[in-house]
C-alpha positions as CSV (number, residue, x, y, z in Angstrom):
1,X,-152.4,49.3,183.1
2,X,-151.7,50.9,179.6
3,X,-151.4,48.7,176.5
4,X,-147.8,49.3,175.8
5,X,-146.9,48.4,179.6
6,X,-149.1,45.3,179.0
7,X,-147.0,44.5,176.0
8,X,-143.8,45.0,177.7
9,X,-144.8,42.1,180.6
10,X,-146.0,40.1,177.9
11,X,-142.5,40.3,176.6
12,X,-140.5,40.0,179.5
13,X,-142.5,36.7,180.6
14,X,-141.9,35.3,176.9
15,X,-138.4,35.7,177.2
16,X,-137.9,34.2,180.6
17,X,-139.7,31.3,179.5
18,X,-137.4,30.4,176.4
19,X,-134.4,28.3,177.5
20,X,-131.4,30.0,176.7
21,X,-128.7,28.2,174.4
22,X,-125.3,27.1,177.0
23,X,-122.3,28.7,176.5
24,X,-119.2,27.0,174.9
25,X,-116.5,27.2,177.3
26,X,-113.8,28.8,175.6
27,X,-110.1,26.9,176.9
28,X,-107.1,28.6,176.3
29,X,-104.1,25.9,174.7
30,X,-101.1,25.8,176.6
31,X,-98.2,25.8,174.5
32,X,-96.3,22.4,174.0
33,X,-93.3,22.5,176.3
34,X,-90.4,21.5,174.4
35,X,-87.9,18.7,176.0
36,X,-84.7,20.6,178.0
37,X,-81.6,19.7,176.3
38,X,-78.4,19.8,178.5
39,X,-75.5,21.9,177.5
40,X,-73.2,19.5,178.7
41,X,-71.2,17.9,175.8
42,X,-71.5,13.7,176.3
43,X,-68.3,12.3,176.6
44,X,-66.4,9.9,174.7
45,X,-63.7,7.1,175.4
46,X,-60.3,7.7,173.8
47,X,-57.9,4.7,173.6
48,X,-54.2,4.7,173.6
49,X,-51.3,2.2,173.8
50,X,-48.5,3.2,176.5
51,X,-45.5,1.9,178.1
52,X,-46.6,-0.8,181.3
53,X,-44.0,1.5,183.7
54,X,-45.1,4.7,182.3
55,X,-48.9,3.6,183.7
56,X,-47.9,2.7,186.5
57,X,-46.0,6.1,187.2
58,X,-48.7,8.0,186.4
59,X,-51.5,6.4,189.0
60,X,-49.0,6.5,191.3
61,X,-48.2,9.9,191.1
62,X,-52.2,10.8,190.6
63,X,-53.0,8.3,194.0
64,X,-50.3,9.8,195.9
65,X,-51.0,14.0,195.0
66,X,-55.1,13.5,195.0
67,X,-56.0,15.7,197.6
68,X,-53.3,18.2,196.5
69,X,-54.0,21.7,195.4
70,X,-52.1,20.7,191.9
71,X,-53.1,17.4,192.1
72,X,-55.9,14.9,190.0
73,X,-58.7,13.1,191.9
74,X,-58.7,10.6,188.9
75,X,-56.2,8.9,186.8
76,X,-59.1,9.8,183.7
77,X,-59.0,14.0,185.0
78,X,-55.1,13.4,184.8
79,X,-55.1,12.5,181.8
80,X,-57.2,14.8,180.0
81,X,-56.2,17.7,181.8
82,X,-52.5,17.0,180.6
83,X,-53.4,16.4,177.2
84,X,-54.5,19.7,176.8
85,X,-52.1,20.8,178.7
86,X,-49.5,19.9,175.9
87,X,-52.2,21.2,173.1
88,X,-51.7,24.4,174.8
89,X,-47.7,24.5,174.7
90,X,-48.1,23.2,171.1
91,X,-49.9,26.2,170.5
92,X,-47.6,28.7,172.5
93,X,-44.9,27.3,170.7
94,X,-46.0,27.1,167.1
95,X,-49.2,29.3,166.6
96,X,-48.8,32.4,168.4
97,X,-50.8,31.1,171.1
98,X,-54.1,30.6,169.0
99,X,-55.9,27.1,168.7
100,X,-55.6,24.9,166.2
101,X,-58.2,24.2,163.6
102,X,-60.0,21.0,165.8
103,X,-60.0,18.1,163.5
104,X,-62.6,15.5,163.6
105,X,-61.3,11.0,163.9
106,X,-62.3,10.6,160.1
107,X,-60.5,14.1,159.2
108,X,-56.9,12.9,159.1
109,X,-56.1,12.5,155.5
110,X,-53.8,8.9,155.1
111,X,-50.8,9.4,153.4
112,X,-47.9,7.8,154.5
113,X,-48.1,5.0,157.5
114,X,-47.6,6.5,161.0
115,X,-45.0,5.0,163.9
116,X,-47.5,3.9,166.6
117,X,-46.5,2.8,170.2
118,X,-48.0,-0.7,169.6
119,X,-44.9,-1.3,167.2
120,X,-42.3,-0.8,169.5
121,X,-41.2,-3.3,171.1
122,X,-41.4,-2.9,174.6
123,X,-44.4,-4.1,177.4
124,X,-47.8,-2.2,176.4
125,X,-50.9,-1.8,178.2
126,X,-54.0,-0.6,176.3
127,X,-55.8,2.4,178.6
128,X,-58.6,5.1,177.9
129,X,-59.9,8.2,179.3
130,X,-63.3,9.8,178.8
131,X,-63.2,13.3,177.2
132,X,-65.6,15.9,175.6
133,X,-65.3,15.1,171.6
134,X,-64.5,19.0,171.4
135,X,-61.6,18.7,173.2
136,X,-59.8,15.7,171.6
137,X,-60.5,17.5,168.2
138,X,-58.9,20.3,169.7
139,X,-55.9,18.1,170.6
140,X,-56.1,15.8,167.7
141,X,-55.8,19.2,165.6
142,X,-52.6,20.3,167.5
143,X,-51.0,17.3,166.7
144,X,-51.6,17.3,163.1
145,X,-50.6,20.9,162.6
146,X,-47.2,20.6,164.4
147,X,-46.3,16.7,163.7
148,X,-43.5,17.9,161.3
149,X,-42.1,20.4,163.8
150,X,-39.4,19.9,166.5
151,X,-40.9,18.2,169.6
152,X,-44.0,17.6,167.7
153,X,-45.0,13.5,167.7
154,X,-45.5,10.9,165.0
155,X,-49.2,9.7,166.4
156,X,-51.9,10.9,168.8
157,X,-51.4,8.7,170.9
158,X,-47.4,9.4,171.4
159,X,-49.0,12.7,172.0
160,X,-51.1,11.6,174.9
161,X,-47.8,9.2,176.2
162,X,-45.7,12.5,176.2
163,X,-48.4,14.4,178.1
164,X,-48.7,11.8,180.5
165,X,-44.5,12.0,180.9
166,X,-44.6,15.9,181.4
167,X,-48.0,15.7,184.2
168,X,-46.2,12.5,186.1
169,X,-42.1,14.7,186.2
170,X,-44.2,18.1,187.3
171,X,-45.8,16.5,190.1
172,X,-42.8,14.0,191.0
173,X,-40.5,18.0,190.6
174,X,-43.4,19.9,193.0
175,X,-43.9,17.1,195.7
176,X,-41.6,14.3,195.8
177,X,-37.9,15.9,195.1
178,X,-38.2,14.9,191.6
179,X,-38.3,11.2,192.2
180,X,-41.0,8.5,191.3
181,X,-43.9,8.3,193.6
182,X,-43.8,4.8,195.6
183,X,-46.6,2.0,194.3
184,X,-50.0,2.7,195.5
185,X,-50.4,1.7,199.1
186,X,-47.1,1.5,200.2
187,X,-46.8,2.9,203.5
188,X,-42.8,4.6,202.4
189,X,-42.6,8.1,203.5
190,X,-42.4,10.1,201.0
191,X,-38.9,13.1,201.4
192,X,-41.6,15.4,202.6
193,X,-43.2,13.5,205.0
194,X,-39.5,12.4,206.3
195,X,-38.2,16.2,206.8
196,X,-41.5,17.4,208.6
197,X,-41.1,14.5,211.3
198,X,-37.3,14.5,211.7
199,X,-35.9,11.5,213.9
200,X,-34.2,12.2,217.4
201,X,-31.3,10.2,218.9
202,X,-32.8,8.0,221.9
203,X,-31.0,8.9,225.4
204,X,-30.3,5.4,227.2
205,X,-32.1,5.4,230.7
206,X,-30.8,6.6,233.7
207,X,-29.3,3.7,236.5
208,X,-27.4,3.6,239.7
209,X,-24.6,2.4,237.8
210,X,-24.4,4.8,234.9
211,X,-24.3,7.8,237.9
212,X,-21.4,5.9,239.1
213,X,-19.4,5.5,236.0
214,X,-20.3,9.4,235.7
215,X,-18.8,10.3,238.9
216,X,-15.9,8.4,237.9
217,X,-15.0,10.2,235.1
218,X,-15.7,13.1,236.1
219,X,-12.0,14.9,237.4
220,X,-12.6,15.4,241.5
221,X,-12.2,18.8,242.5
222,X,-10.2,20.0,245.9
223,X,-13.0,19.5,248.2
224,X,-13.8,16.3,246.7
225,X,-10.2,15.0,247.5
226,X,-10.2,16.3,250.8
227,X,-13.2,14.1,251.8
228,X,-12.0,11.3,250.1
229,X,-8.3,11.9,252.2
230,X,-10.5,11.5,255.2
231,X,-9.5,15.2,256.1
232,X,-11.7,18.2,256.3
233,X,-13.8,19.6,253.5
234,X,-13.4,23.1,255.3
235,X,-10.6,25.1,254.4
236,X,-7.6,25.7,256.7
237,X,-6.9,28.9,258.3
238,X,-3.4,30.3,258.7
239,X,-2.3,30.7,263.3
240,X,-2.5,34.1,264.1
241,X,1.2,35.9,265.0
242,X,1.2,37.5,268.7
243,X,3.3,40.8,269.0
């Protein structure tokens, strides 16, 4: 064996005898995952004073129209879908169909004192609705802008009653022939139901004694009378002449 061959097993058996150092383990950080936040605006009770018999139209007219194709499944949808139902005519009528700057509860500057349902004096109930904020800023804003215009309302919630007054006379107008739905579960038919399931006159049942009175009136013709007479039922022939 040459020396420089030597020297290269020396070195090789040098090396595999030194322990070699471990490796760090290199991890890879996984970025923090951030909390989903839902795009769905929270909703919000709104409160209102209205009229006792106004209420009670409008669940009736809400229960009874449910399942139709214009109707509400929920006194709360019926009420917020007719609120902005009015922002929207406000709008058409008043801003050239644009919306109205949305006003916030604290943005309503106080100036003079407002004409609320509560001081009338007639039978009040106190009701509320859930409601995206957005929208009843959006609403709150149509009434503000057009308060001072014809049709417009002194309060918010006069805005809401008259919403709930146009919803309960269109679906009273569409399914009930403009009259006020009967009290929930009250088994009335309704002018629609009446008019698809129209009553028929009953015929009395037939007897020996009802034929009877029917042959009596009826008038008896010739052959009749001649079998009554006790003659013949067969018509009589003229004798024959003989030339």
């Amino acid at each position: 064996m040459t020396p420089a061959r030597k020297a290269e097993t020396v070195d090789r058996a040098a090396r595999a005898s030194t322990p070699r150092p471990a490796r760090a383990r290199t991890t890879t950080a996984t970025p923090a995952t951030t909390p989903k936040t839902s795009t769905t605006e929270p909703l919000k009770n709104v409160t209102f004073y209205a009229a006792r018999d106004l209420v009670n139209r409008v669940k009736n007219a809400q229960a009874a129209t449910a399942k139709e194709p214009r109707g509400h499944r929920s006194f709360n949808a019926m009420v917020s879908a007719a609120l902005m139902t009015e922002t929207t005519r406000l709008e058409r009528l008043y801003n050239d169909r644009k919306p109205y700057k949305a006003v916030p509860p604290g943005g309503i500057k106080r100036g003079r004192r407002e004409i609320r349902l509560r001081d009338v004096e007639v039978d009040l109930v106190h009701e509320s609705f859930a409601q995206r904020p957005s929208d009843t800023n959006h609403a709150r804003g149509a009434w503000l802008a057009t308060r001072f215009r014809p049709g417009g309302y002194d309060s918010f919630a006069e805005m809401i009653v008259g919403a709930l007054e146009r919803e309960a006379s269109r679906l009273e107008r569409a399914y009930n022939s403009r009259k006020p739905f009967p009290p929930r579960g009250s088994t009335t038919p309704t002018p629609a139901a009446e008019k698809a399931t129209p009553s028929r006159p009953t015929k009395p049942p037939v007897t020996a004694s009802n034929k009877r009175q029917k042959a009596q009136l009826m008038p008896p013709d010739a052959e009749t009378e001649a079998v009554i007479s006790g003659g013949s039922s067969r018509p009589t022939r003229a004798p024959k002449t003989v030339n």
